[in-house]
Each structure stands twice: as structure tokens, then as C-alpha cells.
matplotlib code that plots the C-alpha trace (Angstrom):
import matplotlib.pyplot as plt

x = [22.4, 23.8, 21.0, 18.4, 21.2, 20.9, 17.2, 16.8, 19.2, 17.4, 14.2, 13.0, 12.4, 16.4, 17.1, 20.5, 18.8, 15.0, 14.7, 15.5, 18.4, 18.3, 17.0, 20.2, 22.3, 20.8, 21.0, 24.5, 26.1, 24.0, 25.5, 28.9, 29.5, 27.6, 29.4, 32.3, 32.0, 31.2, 34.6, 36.7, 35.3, 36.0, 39.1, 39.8, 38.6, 41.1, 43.8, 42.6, 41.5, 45.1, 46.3, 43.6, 45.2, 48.7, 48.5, 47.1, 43.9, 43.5, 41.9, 39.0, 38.5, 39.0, 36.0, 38.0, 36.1, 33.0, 32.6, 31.8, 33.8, 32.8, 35.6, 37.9, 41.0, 40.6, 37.2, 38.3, 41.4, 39.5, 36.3, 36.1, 38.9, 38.9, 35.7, 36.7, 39.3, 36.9, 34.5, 36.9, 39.4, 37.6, 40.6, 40.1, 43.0, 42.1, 42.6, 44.0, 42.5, 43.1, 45.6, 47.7, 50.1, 53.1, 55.2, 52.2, 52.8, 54.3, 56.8, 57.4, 56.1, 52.9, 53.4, 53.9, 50.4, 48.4, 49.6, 48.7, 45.3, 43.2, 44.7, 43.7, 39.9, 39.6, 41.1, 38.4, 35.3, 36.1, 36.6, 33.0, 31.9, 32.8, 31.8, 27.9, 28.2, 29.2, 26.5, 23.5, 21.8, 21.5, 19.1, 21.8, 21.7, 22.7, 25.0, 26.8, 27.2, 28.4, 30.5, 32.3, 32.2, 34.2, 36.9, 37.1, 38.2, 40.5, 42.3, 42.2, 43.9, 46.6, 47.3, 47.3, 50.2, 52.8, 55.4, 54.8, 54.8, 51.3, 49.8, 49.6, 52.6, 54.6, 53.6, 54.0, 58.3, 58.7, 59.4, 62.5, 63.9, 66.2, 65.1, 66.8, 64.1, 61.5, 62.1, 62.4, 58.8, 57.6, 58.3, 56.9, 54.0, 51.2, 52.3, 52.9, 49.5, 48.2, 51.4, 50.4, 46.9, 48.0, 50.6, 47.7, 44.8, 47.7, 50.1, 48.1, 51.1, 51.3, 46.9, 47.5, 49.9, 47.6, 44.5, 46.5, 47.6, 44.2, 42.4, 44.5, 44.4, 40.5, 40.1, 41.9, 39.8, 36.9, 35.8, 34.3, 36.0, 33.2, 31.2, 33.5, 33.8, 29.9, 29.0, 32.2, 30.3, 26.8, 28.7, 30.6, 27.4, 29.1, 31.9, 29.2]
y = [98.7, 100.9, 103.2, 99.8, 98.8, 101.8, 102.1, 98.4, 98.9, 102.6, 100.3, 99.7, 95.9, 95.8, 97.1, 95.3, 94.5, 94.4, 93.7, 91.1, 90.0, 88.5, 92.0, 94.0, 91.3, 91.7, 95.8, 95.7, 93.5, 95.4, 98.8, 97.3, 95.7, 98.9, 101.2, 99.5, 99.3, 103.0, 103.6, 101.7, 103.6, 107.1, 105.5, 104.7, 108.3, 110.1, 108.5, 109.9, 113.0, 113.9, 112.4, 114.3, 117.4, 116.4, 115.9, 112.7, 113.6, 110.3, 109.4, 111.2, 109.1, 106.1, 106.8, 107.2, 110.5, 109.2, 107.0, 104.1, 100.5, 99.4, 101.5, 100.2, 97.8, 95.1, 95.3, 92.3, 93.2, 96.6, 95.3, 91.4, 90.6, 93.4, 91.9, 88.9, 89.9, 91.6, 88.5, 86.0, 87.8, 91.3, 92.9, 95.5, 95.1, 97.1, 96.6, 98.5, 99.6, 102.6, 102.9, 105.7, 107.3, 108.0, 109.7, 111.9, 113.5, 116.3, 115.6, 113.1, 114.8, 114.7, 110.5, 110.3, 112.5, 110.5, 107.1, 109.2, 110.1, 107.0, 106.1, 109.7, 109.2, 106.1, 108.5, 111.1, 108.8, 107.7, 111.1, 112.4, 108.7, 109.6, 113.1, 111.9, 109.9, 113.0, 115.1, 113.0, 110.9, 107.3, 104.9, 102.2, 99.4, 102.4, 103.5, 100.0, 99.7, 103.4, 103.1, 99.4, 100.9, 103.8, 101.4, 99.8, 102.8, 104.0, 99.8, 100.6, 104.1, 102.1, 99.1, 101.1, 103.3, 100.3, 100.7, 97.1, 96.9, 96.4, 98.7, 103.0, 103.6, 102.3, 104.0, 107.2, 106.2, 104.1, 107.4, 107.8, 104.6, 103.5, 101.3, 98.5, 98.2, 99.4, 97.0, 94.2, 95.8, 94.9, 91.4, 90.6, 93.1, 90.5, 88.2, 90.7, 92.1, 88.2, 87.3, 89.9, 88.9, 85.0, 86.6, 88.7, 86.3, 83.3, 85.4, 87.3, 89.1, 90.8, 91.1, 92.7, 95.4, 96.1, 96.5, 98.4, 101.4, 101.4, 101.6, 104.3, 106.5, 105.5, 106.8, 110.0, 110.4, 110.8, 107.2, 104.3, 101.3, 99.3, 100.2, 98.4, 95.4, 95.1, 95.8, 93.0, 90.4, 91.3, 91.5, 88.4, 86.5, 83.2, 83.1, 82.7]
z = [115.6, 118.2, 118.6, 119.1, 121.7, 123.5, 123.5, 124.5, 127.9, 128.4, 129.1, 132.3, 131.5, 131.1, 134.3, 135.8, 139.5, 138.5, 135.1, 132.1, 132.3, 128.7, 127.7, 128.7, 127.5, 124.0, 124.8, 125.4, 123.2, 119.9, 121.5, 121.8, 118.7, 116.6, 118.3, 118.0, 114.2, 114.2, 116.2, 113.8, 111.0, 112.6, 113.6, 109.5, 108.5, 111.0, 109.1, 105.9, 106.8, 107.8, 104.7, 102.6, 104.5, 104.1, 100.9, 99.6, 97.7, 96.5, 99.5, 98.2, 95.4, 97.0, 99.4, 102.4, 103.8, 103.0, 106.2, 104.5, 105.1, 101.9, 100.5, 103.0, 101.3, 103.3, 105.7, 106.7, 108.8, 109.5, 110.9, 111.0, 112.5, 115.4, 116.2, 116.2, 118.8, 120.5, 121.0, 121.8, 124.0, 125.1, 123.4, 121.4, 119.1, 115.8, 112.6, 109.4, 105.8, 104.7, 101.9, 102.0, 99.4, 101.8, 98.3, 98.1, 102.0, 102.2, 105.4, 107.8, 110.5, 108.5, 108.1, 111.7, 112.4, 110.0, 111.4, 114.8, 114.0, 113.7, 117.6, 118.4, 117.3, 119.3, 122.7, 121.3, 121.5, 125.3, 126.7, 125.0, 125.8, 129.6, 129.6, 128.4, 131.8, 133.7, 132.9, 132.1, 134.4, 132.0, 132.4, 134.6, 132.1, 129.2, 131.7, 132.0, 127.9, 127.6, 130.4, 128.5, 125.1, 126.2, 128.2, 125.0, 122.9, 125.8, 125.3, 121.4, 122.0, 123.7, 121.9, 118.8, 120.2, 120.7, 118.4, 116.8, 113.3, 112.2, 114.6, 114.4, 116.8, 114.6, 111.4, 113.5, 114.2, 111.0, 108.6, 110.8, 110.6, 108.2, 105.1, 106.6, 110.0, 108.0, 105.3, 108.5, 109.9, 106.8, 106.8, 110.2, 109.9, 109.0, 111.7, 115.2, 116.1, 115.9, 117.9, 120.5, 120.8, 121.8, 124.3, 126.1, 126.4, 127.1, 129.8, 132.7, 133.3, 130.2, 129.6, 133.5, 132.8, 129.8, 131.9, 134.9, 132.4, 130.7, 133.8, 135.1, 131.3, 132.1, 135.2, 134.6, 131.8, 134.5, 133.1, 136.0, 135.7, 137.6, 134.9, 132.1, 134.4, 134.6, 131.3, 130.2, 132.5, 130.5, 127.2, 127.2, 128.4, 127.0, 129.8, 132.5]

ax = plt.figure().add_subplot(projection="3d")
ax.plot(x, y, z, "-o")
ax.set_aspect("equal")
plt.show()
């Protein structure tokens, strides 16, 4: 799906100021949503490759390495529902799937790295995602979906960092908590990145501040934000 994405807005007929408008729309949203997918997959392996490394093996067996969602424990808070999130909103709020032995890791520095690495992926795939911009002259409509795929992961990177319970940042603080907040975390786990979702698309305060610390990680990252805003207008084709 991605690769059809990225041909279709590589063609001349989908060219932003001359060409189908209906073709790039088609173009980008295939190359968002795939490569989107592909992102929360990698995202999902960098958890269990340091966990495989620290000292889970059963990851192995469970299929985490293998790239593959089918394996994931719930591909329905992993994929589906970031989508979701993704469609309605334009937030790219992730999900979670991998299930990992925490008795099996070694240290807690090693819990807190694990927890870490999925968020680290995401940061991964927007720099390469911005450096591909730098040095290669894309087709514009290409450009314009690379350019709001790679936004995207740089917002996922983000989010994913808060120290919420349900989301990375907090798996990478909770092994130095006390059993009483973690057993706390626990209880309102299911329920806070959903509560955070209403409070961004609802409050424009709160969506804002998001959006001004992305777009500054973004731009340091060498990414153009005028390329997520145009390929956000194209994506979300619905809104217009």
C-alpha cells in the first residue's frame, strides 16, 4: 500500500498545481495510512528487540521480531485504534501490543530502554524520512506525503514520551515508582490515552502547544512544516 501511494503521487497526472487532484488525494492517503502501519510495526519491534536483548527471549516465540502484526496481543489497540485516531483527529496517538516479560529483564534501566525504544523508532523514521527530502529531488506531490508522514512520526515520538500511563514515557519511569503509583497507573491505564485524545481535538490550547513543540522537534530535525500542513489538507480530504 505504501509503495502504490508513493508511485501514484510520483506521477505527473497527480501533480499538486497541474494535475488530479483526486489522483494525489488517493496517492497520499495510501502512503500515509501504509506507512503508518509500517511505523507502528517498527515501532512494536523496537520494544522487543530490546527486550529480546535484555533478556526476554520469549519474544521470539511469540513472533515479536518477525515484523508481523498478526502476532501482536491486541492489533486492535496497536493498529486499529491509532488509525482511527489518526483519521478522525490527525493525531497520531499510538497504540500498544507487545507483551513483555518485565521478571524476565535483567535491570530497570533495561525496562526503562525497552519502554524507550518503540518512541525511539518512531523519532528514527522522521529523521531518515527528512533526510530522503534533503538529498533527493521528489516528485512535489511525493514530496507533500513524505514530508506529512514524517511530521506524523516526529507527533508519535512525542506523545509517546508523556509520562501518562498507557503510553511509553511512562513505562520508561514506572520501574522506579513504588507499587503503590504503579498499582494506581494501572488502574487508570485503559482510560488516559482516550482521555487525552478528547482533551486535544476538544481544547486548542492544549492540541496548540502540542503542534508548537512538534513543529519546532520537526524543524530542527531539518523537516518543512509547510509540507505536513499541505499534505494534512490533501490527506484529510473529508474536512474540505
Amino acid at each position: 500500500m505504501t509503495v502504490i501511494g508513493a508511485v501514484l503521487c510520483a506521477l505527473p497526472a497527480a501533480d499538486p498545481f497541474t494535475g488530479s487532484r483526486a489522483l494525489l488525494t488517493l496517492g497520499v492517503v495510501l502512503f500515509a495510512i501504509g506507512g503508518w502501519v509500517v511505523s507502528l510495526c517498527l515501532h512494536e519491534f523496537g520494544h522487543a528487540f530490546v527486550a529480546y536483548r535484555g533478556g526476554d527471549h520469549d519474544v521470539r516465540t511469540r513472533g515479536y521480531l518477525t515484523l508481523d502484526p498478526r502476532h501482536y496481543t491486541d492489533p486492535v489497540l496497536s493498529i486499529v485504534l491509532p488509525l482511527i485516531y489518526l483519521i478522525i483527529g490527525g493525531i497520531p496517538l499510538p497504540g500498544g501490543a507487545v507483551l513483555i516479560n518485565h521478571w524476565a529483564l535483567r535491570s530497570r534501566p533495561i525496562e526503562s530502554l525497552v519502554s524507550l525504544a518503540g518512541p525511539l523508532f518512531n523519532l528514527l523514521i522522521g529523521v531518515l524520512l527528512n533526510v530522503v527530502l534533503l538529498v533527493v529531488n521528489l516528485p512535489t506531490g511525493l514530496a507533500l506525503a513524505v514530508g506529512y508522514l514524517a511530521f506524523l512520526q516526529v507527533m508519535t515520538f512525542l506523545f509517546n514520551i508523556l509520562p501518562v500511563p498507557g503510553f511509553d514515557g511512562f513505562g520508561v519511569i514506572s520501574p522506579w515508582l513504588s507499587r503503590e503509583a504503579q498499582a494506581v497507573a494501572m488502574k487508570v491505564r485503559p482510560w488516559a490515552p482516550l482521555v487525552l485524545f478528547a482533551l486535544v481535538i476538544s481544547f486548542s490550547q492544549v492540541s496548540g502547544v502540542f503542534f508548537a513543540i512538534a513543529r519546532a522537534l520537526f524543524a530542527a530535525l531539518g523537516g518543512d512544516y509547510q509540507l505536513f500542513v499541505a499534505g494534512d489538507f490533501i490527506f484529510r480530504f473529508w474536512l474540505r
